[in-house]
C-alpha positions in Angstrom: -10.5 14.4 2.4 -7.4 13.0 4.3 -4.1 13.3 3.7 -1.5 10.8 2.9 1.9 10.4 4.1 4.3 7.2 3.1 6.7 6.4 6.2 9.9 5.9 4.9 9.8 1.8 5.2 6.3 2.1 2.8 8.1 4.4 0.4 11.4 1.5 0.4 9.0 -1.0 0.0 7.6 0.3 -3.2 11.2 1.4 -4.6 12.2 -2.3 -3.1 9.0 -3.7 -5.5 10.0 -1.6 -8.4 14.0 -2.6 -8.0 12.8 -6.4 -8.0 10.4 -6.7 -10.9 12.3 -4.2 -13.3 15.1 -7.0 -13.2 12.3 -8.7 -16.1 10.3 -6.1 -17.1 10.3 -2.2 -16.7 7.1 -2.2 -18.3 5.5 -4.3 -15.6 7.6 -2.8 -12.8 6.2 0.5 -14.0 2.2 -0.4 -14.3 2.6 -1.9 -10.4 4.4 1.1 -9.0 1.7 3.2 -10.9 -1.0 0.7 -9.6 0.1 0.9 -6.0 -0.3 4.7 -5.9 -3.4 4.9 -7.3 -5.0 2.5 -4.9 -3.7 4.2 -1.9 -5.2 7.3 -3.1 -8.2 5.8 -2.6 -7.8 6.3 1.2 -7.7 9.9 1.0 -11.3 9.2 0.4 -12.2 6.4 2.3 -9.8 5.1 4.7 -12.2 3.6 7.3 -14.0 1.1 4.8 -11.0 -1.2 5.0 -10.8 -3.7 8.1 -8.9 -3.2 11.3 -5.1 -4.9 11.6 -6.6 -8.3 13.8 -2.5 -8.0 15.1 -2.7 -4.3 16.0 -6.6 -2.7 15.9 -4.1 0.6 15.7 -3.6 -0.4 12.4 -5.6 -0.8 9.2 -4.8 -2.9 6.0 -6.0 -2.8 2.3 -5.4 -5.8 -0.6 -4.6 -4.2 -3.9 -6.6 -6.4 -6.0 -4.6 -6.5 -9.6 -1.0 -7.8 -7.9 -1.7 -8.5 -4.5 -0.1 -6.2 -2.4 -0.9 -5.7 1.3 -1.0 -2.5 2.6 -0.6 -1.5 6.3 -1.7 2.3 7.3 -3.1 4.0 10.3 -5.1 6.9 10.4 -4.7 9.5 13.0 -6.6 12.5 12.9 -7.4 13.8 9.0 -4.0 11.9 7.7 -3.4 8.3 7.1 0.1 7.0 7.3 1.4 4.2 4.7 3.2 2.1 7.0 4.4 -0.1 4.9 3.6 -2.7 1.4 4.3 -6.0 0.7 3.6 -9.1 -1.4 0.4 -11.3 -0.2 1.7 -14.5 -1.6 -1.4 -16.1 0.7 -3.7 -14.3 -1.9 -3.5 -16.3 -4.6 
C-alpha cells in the first residue's frame, strides 16, 4: 500500500473548492470535500491504473467521476504526491 501526501497547493485547492461552493450550500461543499478524499484514497491502492500526464509523463492524473475534479499526482517510490485539484469544466 502507498502512502499519500497532499502538497500544500493540492491541500489549498481543496480548501479553495470548499471556500467556493459553501458560499450556496455547506451541504454540497461538504459531500465534495468528503468525495475528493475518498477518491484519492483510492491511489494508496492503485496508483498506477490511472494514465500518465501526456504534458509531464512524471506526472499522473485521475477524473473524479461524481463532480469532475482533475487530479494531478506523482508517485515516487511507495508514496504518491497530490500535486494539486481542479475543476474539469471540459468534462461535461
Amino acid at each position: 500500500m502507498y502512502k499519500i501526501i497532499y502538497k500544500p497547493l493540492a491541500l489549498k485547492d481543496i480548501n479553495d473548492i470548499y471556500n467556493y461552493i459553501i458560499l450556496d450550500n455547506i451541504q454540497v461543499a461538504i459531500k465534495v470535500q468528503e468525495t475528493i478524499f475518498n477518491f484519492i484514497n483510492y491511489l494508496a491502492l492503485f496508483p498506477m491504473l490511472w494514465k500518465q500526464n501526456w504534458n509531464n509523463h512524471n506526472l499522473r492524473e485521475i477524473i473524479e467521476p461524481a463532480f469532475k475534479y482533475r487530479i494531478i499526482y506523482k508517485i515516487e517510490n511507495n508514496t504518491v504526491f497530490i500535486v494539486w485539484i481542479f475543476k474539469n469544466k471540459n468534462l461535461y
